[in-house]
N, C-alpha and C positions, 0 to 999 in steps of 0.2 A: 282479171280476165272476165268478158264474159259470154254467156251463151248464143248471143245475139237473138233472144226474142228481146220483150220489152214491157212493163207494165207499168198502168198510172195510174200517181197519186197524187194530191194534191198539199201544193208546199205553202204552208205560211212563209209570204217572203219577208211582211212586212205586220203591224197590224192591220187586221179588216183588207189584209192581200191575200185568199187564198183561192191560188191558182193552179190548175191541171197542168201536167208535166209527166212527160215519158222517161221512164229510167230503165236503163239497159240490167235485166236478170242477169247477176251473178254466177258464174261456174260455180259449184261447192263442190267443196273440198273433203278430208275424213272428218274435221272437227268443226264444221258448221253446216245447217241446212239454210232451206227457203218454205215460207209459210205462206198459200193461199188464203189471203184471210175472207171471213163470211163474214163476220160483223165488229163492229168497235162500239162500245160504250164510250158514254161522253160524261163526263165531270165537271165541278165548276172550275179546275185546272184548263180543260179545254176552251172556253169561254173568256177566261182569264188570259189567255195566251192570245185569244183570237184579239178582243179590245186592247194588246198592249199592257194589262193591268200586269202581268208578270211577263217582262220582255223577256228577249232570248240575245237581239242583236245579232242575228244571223235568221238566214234561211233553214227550214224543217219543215219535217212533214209530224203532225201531231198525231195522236191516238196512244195511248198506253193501256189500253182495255180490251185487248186485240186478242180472237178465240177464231180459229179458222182448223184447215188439213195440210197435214208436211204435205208438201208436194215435193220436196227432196230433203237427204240429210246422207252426210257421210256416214260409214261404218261404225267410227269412233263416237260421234256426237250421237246417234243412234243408239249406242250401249249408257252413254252416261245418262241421255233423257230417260231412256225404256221406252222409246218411240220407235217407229217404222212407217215408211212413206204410207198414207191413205187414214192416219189416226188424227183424230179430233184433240186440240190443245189448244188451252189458256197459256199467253204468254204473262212473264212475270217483268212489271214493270222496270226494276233493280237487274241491274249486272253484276254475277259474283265471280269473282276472279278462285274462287273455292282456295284461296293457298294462304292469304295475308289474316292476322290475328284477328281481326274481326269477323270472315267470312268464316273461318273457322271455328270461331264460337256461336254463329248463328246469328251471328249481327252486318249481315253483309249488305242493308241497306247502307252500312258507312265502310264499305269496301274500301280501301286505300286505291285502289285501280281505279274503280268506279263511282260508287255513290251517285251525288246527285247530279254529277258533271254531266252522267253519259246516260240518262234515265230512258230508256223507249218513249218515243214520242215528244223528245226533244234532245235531239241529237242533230248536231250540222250536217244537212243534205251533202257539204262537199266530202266529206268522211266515205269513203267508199264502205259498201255499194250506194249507200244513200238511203238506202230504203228500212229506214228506221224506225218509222212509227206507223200507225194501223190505219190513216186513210190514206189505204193501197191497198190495191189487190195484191198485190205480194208483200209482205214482210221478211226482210235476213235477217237470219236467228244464227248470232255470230254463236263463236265457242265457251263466251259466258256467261251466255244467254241463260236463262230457267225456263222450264216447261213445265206445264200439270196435264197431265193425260186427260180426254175428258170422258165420261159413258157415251157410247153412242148414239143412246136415247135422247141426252139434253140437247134438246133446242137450241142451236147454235148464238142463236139473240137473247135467250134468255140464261145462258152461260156467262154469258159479258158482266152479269153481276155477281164471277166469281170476286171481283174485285171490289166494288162498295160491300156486298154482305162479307167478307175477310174481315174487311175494314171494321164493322161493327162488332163483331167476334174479337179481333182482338183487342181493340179498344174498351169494351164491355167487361170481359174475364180477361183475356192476358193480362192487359196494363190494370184495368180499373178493378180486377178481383172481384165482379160479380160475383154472389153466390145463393146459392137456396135460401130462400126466406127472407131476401134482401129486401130493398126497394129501392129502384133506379129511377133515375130521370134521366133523361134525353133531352138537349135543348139540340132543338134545329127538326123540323119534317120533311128531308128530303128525302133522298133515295138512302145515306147513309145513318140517317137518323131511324128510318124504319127499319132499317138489318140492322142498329144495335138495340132495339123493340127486342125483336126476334134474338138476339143473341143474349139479352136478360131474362127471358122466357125458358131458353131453352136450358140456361144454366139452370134455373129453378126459381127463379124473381119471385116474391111475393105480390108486387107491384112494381106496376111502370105504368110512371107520367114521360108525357113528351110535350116540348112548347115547340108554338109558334109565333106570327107576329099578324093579326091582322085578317082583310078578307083575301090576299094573296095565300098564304095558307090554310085559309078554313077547308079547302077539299082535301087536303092533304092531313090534316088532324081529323077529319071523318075516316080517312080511309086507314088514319094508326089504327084505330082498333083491332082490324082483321091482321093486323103485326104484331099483336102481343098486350097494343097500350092502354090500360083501366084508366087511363086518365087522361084529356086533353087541355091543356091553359091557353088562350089568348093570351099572351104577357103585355100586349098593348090595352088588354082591357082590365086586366086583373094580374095582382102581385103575386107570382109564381110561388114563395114560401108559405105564403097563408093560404094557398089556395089545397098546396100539397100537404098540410099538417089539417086543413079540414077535411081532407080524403082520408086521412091513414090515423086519423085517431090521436093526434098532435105529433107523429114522427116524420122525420125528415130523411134525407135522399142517404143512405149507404154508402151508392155511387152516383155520382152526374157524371154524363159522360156531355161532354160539349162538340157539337159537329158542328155548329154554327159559321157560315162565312160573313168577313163583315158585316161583322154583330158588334161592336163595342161594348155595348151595355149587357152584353148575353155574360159574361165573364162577372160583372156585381152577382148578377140573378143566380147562376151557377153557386158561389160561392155562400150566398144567401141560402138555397135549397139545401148544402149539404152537413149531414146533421157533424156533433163535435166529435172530431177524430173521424171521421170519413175520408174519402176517395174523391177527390173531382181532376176529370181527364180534360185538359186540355187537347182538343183533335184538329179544331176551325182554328184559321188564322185573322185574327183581325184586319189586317189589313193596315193600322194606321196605331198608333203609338196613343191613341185617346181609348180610354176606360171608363166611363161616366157610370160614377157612384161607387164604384172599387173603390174598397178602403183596405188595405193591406192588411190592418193590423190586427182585423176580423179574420186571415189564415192564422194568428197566432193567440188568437183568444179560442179559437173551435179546435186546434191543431190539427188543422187538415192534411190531409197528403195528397200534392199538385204534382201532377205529372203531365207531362207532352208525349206525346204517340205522334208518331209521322210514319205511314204505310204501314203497310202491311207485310207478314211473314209467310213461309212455306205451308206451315201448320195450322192457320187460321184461313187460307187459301184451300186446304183436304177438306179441313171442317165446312167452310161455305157450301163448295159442293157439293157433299153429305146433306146438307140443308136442301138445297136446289133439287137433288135427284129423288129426295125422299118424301117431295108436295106436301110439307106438314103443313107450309104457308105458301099464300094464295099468290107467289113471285109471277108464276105463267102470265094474271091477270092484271098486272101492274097495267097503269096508265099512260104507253109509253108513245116514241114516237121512231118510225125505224125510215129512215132516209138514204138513197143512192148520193153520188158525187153532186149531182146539179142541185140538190138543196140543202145541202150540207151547210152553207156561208147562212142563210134563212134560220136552220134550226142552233146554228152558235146564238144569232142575234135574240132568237127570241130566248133563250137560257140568259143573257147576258140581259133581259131586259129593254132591249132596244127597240125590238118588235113589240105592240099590243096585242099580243096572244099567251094562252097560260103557256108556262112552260112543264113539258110532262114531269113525269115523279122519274122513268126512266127512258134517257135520250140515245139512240144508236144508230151509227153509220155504216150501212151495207153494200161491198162495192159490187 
C-alpha cells in the first residue's frame, strides 16, 4: 500500500540510461521506515554500474552511500535502530536478516537472506516499494535494513564518507592488523586509499607510503600528506619496493593494503612492497584475470598472509565517525563535487573517464 504522495529518483534502466522516475511513498508499517535522503556518495561501484562494467540486467535505482533524516519509522523498527523520526542516519549498504549463522556471528555481509543479492543501490526497482537505493529523495529502510545514528553537527555531505573511511579502517587494522610502529603502504589515491592513510596513522603507523600512477594522480598524492602519507610513489616513474626500502632504512611494507581498481600490475607491486611474512590486503578488483609480473611463488618465498576484504562492518562504520566528528583530518576540505538529479549522468562520466575533467577525490549526489 501506499501513501499516495510520490518521490523521484532516478533509475538506471540500462547502461548510460539513467532516467527520472516518480515512485509512489510507501505506508510503513511497525517494522520498517522511510529516509528523506540529503546526500549519497558516489564510488567507483557507481560508475561501474553506470558504463555496464558491473551489469545488473534489470532496472535500479543506485546509491549505497545514502545519509539523510527518518522521516517515518514504525514503533518496532524504531526500538531496534535507536532512532526516532527527525534523527540524522547513515544507511548501511548490507541487509541483515539478524537470525541466520553468519549475521549472527557478525558476518552478515554473507547473510544467507541477503548478502550481495539485495545490496542498497542495486536492488530491482520492481521489488516493492522500489525505492532502494539513495538517488531519491526518499529511501525504504525495510526491516533488515542497518542504521548508524549520526551527531547532528556532521555535515550531512560530509558524512557520506562514513562509508569509504569504514572501508580504510577496516581494511588497515581489522583485516590487515595495522599496528604501532608499523609501516603501511597504500596502493591506489582515491578517496579509499586516503581513509586507509588515516586509518594507519591513527592505529599508530610508523610510516605510510601511498602510490599512484602518473599525472592523473599527482594532485591526489600531494594532498596524501595532509592524510597521514610520509611518502608518495609515482609507480609509473619509479619501482615502488626501492623507492619504499630508500625511505625507511631498507624496510619493507608490514601491511599493504591494495585499494586499487583495475590496476592489474598493482597486485606484482603490492606483493613486491611487502616485507617477509607480512599482511597484503587484497581490497580493489581487478577487473580482468591479467596480472603482469605476479609471480606466485614470491607469496611462498616471503610467506605472506593474502587476504580479500570486501565491505565494510558495523564497527569500523562507529570508528569512521569518531574520525569524522572529531576534525583530526582535514575530511570537511576534501576536493569534492556535490551535484542535484540534472547532473548526476555528467558527474558518473567524468568518474568513469569519459568526460575530460578531473574527477574529484569525493563525488556526492544531493537530491
Amino acid at each position: 500500500m501506499t501513501s499516495g504522495a510520490t518521490a523521484t529518483a532516478l533509475v538506471l534502466e540500462a547502461p548510460r540510461q539513467l532516467v527520472p522516475r516518480e515512485f509512489a511513498l510507501p505506508l510503513v508499517g511497525e517494522d520498517d521506515g522511510l529516509l528523506r535522503v540529503e546526500a549519497c556518495g558516489l564510488c567507483g561501484t557507481d560508475h561501474e554500474q553506470y558504463t555496464g562494467d558491473l551489469p545488473a540486467g534489470f532496472a535500479f535505482i543506485p546509491g549505497h552511500e545514502a545519509v539523510g533524516i527518518i522521516d517515518r519509522v514504525g514503533d518496532r523498527a524504531a526500538e531496534r535502530w535507536g532512532v526516532q523520526v527527525g534523527d540524522r542516519v547513515a544507511v548501511e549498504v548490507f541487509q541483515s536478516c539478524r537470525a541466520c549463522d553468519e549475521c549472527l556471528a557478525g558476518r552478515y555481509r554473507r547473510c544467507v537472506h541477503h548478502g550481495l543479492g539485495d545490496m542498497y543501490g542495486f536492488v530491482d526497482v520492481a521489488k516493492p516499494p522500489g525505492l532502494w537505493g539513495g538517488y531519491a529523495r526518499y529511501q525504504y529502510l525495510g526491516p533488515d535494513a542497518m542504521l548508524l545514528p549520526l551527531p547532528s553537527e556532521l555535515d550531512p555531505v560530509v558524512a557520506t564518507l562514513f562509508n569509504p573511511l569504514g572501508a580504510g579502517i577496516r581494511w588497515t587494522t581489522t583485516v590487515g592488523g595495522a599496528n604501532r610502529g608499523d609501516v603501511v603502504a597504500v596502493l591506489g589515491p582515491g578517496i579509499r586509499g586516503l581513509s586507509a592513510c588515516v586509518a594507519a596513522k591513527e592505529a599508530g603507523a610508523a610510516f605510510v607510503a601511498i602510490t599512484g600512477v602518473g599525472p592523473r594522480d599527482t594532485d591526489r598524492l600531494e594532498l596524501a600528506a595532509q592524510f597521514g602519507a610520509d611518502l608518495t610513489i609515482d609507480v609509473s616513474a619509479d619501482n615502488p619496493a626501492k623507492v619504499l626500502r630508500a625511505a625507511t632504512g631498507g624496510q619493507l611494507a608490514d601491511v599493504v593494503v591494495d585499494v586499487t581498481a583495475k590496476a592489474p600490475t598493482a597486485l606484482a607491486q603490492g606483493v613486491s612492497m611487502t616485507r617477509p611474512g607480512g599482511t597484503l590486503v587484497l581490497a580493489g578488483t581487478r577487473g580482468s584475470q591479467d596480472t603482469p609480473g605476479f609471480w606466485p611463488d614470491h607469496i611462498v618465498y616471503k610467506e605472506l598472509h593474502v587476504v580479500g576484504a570486501l565491505g565494510v562492518d558495523v564497527t569500523a562504520y562507529r570508528a569512521a565517525i569518531d574520525v569524522l566528528v572529531s576534525r583530526r583530518w582535514p575530511f570537511d576540505d576534501l576536493p569534492r563535487r556535490c551535484v542535484g538529479f540534472d547532473d548526476a549522468e555528467a558527474l558518473l562520466q567524468t568518474m568513469a573517464g569519459e568526460i575530460e575533467d578531473e574527477a574529484p577525490v569525493h563525488a556526492v549526489i544531493s537530491p
